[in-house]
N, C-alpha and C positions, 0 to 999 in steps of 0.2 A: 699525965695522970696514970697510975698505977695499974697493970691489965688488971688485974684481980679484980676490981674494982668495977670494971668495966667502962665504959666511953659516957660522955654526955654531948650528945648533937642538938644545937639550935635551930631552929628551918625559922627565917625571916620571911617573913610571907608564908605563914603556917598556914593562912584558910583560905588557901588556895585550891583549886579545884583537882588539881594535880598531886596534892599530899595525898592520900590514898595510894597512887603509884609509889610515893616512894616509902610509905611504911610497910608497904609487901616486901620494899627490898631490903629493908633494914629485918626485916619476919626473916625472909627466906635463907639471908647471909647472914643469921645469927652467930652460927661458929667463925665465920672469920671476921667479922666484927660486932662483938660481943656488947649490944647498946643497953646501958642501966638507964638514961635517960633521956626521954625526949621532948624537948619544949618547941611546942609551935606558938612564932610569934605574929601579932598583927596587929592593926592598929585601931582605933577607935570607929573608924568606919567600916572596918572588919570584922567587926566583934563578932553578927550574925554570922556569918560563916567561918567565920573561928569556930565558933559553937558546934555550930553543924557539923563541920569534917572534924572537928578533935574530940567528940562523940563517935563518929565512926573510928577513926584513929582506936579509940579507947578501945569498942568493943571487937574490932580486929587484932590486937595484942590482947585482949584478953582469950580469945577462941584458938590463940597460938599457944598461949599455957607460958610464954615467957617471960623471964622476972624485970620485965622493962617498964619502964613508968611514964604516963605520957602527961603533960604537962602544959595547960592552955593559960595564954598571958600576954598582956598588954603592957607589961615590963620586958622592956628588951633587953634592958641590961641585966637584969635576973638574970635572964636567960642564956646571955652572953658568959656571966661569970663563971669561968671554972672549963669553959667548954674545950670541947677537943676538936669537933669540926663544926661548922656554922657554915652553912649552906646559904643562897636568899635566890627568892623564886619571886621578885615585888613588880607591882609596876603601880606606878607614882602616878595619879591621877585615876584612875582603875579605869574600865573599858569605855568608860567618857571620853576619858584624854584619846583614847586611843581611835576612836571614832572622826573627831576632829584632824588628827597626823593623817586617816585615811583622805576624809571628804574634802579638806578644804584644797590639798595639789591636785585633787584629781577636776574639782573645779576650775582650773586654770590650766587643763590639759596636762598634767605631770603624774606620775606615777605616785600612788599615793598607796604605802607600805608600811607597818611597824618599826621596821629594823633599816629597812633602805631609804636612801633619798632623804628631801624633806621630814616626812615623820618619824622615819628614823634617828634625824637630829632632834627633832623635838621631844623624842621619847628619852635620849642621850643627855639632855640638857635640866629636863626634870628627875633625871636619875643620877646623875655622878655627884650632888653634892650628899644627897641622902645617902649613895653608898659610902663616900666621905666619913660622915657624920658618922656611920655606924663601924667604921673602920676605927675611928678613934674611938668608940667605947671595946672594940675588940684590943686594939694596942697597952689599954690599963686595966681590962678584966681578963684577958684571956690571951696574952701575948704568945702563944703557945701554938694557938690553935692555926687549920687552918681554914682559909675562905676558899669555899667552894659558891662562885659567882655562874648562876644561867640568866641571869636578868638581862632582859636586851635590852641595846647590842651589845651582845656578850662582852666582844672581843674590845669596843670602845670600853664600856666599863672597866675590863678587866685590866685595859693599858691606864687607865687613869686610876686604879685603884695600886698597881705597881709602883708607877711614874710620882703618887704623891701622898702614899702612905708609908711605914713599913710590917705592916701585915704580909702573911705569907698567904698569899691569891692566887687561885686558879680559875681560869674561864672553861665552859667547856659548852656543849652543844649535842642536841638531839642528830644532826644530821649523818654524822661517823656511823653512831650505831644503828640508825635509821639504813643508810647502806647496805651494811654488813648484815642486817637481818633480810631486806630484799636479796639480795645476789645469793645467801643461805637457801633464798626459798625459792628463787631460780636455779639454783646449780644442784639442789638438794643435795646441800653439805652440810658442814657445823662449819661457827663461826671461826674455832680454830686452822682451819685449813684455807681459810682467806689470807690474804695480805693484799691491802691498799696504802698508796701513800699519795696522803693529801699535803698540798701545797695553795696556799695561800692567804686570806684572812678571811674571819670569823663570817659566815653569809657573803663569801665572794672566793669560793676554793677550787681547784681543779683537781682531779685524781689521776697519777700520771702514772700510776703504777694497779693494777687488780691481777691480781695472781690466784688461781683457783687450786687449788691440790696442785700447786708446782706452774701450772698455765697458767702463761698470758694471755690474757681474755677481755685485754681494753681495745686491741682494735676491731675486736668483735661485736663488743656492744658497742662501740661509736657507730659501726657500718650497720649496725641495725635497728638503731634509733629506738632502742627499747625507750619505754616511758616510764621512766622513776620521776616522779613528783610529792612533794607535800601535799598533806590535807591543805596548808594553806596558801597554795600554790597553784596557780592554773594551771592544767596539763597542755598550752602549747607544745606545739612539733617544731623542732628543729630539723634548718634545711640541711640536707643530709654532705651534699660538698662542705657546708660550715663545719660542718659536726666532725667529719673525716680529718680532718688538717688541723682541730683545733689544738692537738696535744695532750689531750687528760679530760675524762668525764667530766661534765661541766657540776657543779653546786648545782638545783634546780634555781637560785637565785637568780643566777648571773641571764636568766633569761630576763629580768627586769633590764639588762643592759643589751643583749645582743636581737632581743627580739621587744623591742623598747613598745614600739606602736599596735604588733598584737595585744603585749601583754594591758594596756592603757584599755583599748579598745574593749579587752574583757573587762577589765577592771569597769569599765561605763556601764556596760551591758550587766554585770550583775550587781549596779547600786541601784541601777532602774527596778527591776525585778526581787533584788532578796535584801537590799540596805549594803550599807558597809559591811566587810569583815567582821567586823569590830560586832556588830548589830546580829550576826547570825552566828559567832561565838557565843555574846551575852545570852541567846536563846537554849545553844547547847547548853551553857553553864545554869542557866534556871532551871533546865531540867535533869542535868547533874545534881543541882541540890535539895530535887525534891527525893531524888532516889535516896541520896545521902540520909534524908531525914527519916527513913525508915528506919525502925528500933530493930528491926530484925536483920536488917545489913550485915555483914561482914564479913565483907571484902569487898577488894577494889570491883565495881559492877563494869561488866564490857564495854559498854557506852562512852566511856572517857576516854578511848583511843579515837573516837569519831572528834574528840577537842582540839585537833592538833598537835602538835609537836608530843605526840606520844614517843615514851622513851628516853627522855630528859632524865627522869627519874633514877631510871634501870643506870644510864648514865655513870649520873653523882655515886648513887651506891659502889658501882663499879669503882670509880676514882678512890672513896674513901677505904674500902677494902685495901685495893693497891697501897696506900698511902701507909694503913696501917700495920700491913703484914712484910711490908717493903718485897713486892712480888716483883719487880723488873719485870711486869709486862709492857707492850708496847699498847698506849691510846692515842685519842688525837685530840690533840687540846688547844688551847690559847695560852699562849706563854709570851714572856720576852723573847724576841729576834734574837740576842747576840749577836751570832755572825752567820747565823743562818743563810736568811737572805742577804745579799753584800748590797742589795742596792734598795736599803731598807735603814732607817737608824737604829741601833742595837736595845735602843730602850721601847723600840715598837712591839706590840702584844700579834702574834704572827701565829695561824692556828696551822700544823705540824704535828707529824708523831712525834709522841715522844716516849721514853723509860722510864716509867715509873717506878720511883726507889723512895725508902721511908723518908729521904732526905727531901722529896721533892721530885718531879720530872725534870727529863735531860732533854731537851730539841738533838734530832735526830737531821744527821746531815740529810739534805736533801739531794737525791738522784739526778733530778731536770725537773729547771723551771720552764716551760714552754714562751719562750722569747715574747709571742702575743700577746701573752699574761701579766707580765712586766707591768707595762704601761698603766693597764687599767690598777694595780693592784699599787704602783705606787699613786697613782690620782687620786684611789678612795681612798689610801693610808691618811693624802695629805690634807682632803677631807675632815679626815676623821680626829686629827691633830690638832687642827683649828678649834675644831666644835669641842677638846677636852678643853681647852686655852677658855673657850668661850664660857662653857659653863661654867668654868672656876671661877671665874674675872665678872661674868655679866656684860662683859666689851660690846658691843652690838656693832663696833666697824667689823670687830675679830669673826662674831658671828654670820657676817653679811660677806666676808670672805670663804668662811666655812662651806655656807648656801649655796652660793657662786660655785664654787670650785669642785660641789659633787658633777657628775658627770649625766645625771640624770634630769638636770635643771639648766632648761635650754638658752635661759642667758642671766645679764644682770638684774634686765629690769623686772621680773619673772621672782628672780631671786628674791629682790628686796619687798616685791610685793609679797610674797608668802612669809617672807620673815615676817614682816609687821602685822600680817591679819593669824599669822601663829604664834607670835608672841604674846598678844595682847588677848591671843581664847587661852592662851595657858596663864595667863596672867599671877592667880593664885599660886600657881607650885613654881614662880619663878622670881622670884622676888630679886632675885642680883640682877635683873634688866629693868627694874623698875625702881629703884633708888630716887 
């Protein structure tokens, strides 16, 4: 599309509680990318907060004075057509589904998480064929554009939106710039004077490199056990020998793996006391939307940083700036392997710096893989491969291999019991296992 003209962005999953963050950032980086139009899309059972936040949307682009339009609609193809980037922030089943991925492994003693594990495939398997779907209305309305994919799990989605579209996709993740704004406000620097380099996949990364103004400063924070965690993350302690030798600041994830039976343990302790996850977001998010409904709002209210994965947002803007201005900075994204990792297949989605140029990101070689790392990083790969296989297909042997083979599901028969009692609650958004 013509600069002059200016950009048209799609947000699928417009009335989400998280648009507000990102039309700050399309407000704020007006000059370097110059947005004429914006459609937030959702879906029929979205409509009420559609409403809601593309109301605020409105009247925070209008208190900016900018000539941007914003645009609420349960046509996704409208909204698709012509565009330049198309972002999707969805989840498939909404905080229902998401409830259920929590409660029903942690019932059977397994760690019961969005993105990891169990629910994490059940979130995976309700989401790859819709992302699918909306990748073929992108390929004939908007072959041009590109996808900018946070829907978790990112990095599954984004290998199966590669591996079986030809849309020009990127995965990307709140965790990088989540980083990079702590060790900021630890070291009292700017972000520019960091460098990290993250290796490994999307929610299972290590950081093998943090350089502060020129310092090495990873075996500093390993020997001090600082505590960087997610809102949605328990703050467990890592034992300090583990943490020493492991090679690279852990993702806060990977404490689902290395610290398996505290993290369970909490996980129990706070469904007795506060409900799922799932049950004490939907609380934040009701009262995100009553803020929202204020006629006098506008702007993003402080509150929605307490929603988790704050920064998703700030993110994508960042990516589509880069994309558009072809800045060759360095981010950390989800991409194809190539040859990245060697003991990885080249069509695997591998989250890595990379250089951001108008053509596209470049995967930047990586320094050191910590030998430890390996292992677990091809196990969830090979996970995560099964369960794209699975959703395409509806296979339920494919799937039951999948289950098996995460490393968080302590055997077969474990396995196939949570397959069948999560199949059968997902029953509706899954219709290729029930033929």
């Amino acid at each position: 599309m013509a600069e002059q003209q200016g950009l048209k962005i799609a947000v699928i999953g417009g009335g989400s509680s998280y648009t507000p963050e990102i039309v700050e950032g399309f407000i704020r980086r007006y000059e370097q990318l110059p947005v004429r139009e914006l459609w937030l899309v959702d879906i029929e059972e979205g409509r009420h907060k559609l409403e809601i936040v593309g109301e605020l949307a409105k009247r925070m682009v209008a208190k900016s004075g900018l000539p941007m339009s914003v645009h609420l609609t349960l046509d996704r193809r409208q909204a698709i057509e012509g565009a330049d980037f198309v972002s999707t922030q969805m989840r498939v089943g909404l905080l229902e589904a998401r409830k259920w991925d929590e409660h029903l492994p942690n019932k059977h003693g397994v760690i019961g998480q969005e993105t990891t594990g169990p629910g994490g495939m059940m979130k995976a398997l309700r989401t790859i064929p819709v992302l699918l779907d909306i990748c073929r209305d992108i390929e004939e309305l908007a072959p041009d554009a590109w996808l900018l994919n946070f829907t978790n799990p990112a990095g599954m989605v984004t290998e199966a939106i590669s591996r079986h579209s030809r849309v020009k996709s990127i995965g990307l993740c709140n965790a990088p710039i989540g980083l990079h704004k702590w060790l900021s406000s630890k070291y009292e620097t700017t972000p520019d004077r960091l460098y990290t380099e993250f290796v490994g996949l999307n929610h299972l990364h290590w950081v093998t490199r943090i350089e502060v103004n020129g310092e090495d400063k990873l075996a500093e924070l390993l020997d001090n056990r600082e505590q960087y965690s997610g809102q949605n993350v328990p703050a467990t302690e890592w034992d300090p020998d583990f943490l020493r030798g492991l090679g690279g600041f852990p993702s806060y994830y990977l404490k689902y793996y290395y610290l398996t039976d505290a993290m369970l343990k909490e996980q129990l302790e706070s469904l007795k006391e506060k409900g799922t996850r799932a049950e004490v977001v939907k609380r934040v998010e009701d009262e995100l939307f009553e803020l929202y409904k204020d006629p006098n709002l506008q702007e993003k209210p402080k509150q929605l940083e307490q929603r988790g994965g704050a920064y998703y947002s700030e993110a994508a803007v960042n990516l589509m700036v880069s994309l558009h201005n072809d800045r060759r900075d360095i981010q950390t994204l989800n991409v194809a392997n190539g040859r990245t990792l060697d003991f990885l297949p080249e069509d695997a989605a591998i989250e890595v710096n990379c250089v951001v140029t108008g053509q596209g990101p470049i995967p930047l070689p990586v320094a050191k893989v910590p030998e430890q790392a390996k292992g677990l990083i091809h196990a969830v790969k090979s996970y995560e491969r099964l369960t794209i296989q699975a959703a395409i297909t509806g296979d339920r042997e494919v799937a039951l291999q999948a289950m098996a083979a995460h490393p968080l599901v302590p055997s077969v028969q474990v396995a196939k019991t949570l397959l069948n009692e999560m199949l059968e609650k997902n029953k509706p958004y899954l219709p290729q296992f029930f033929r």
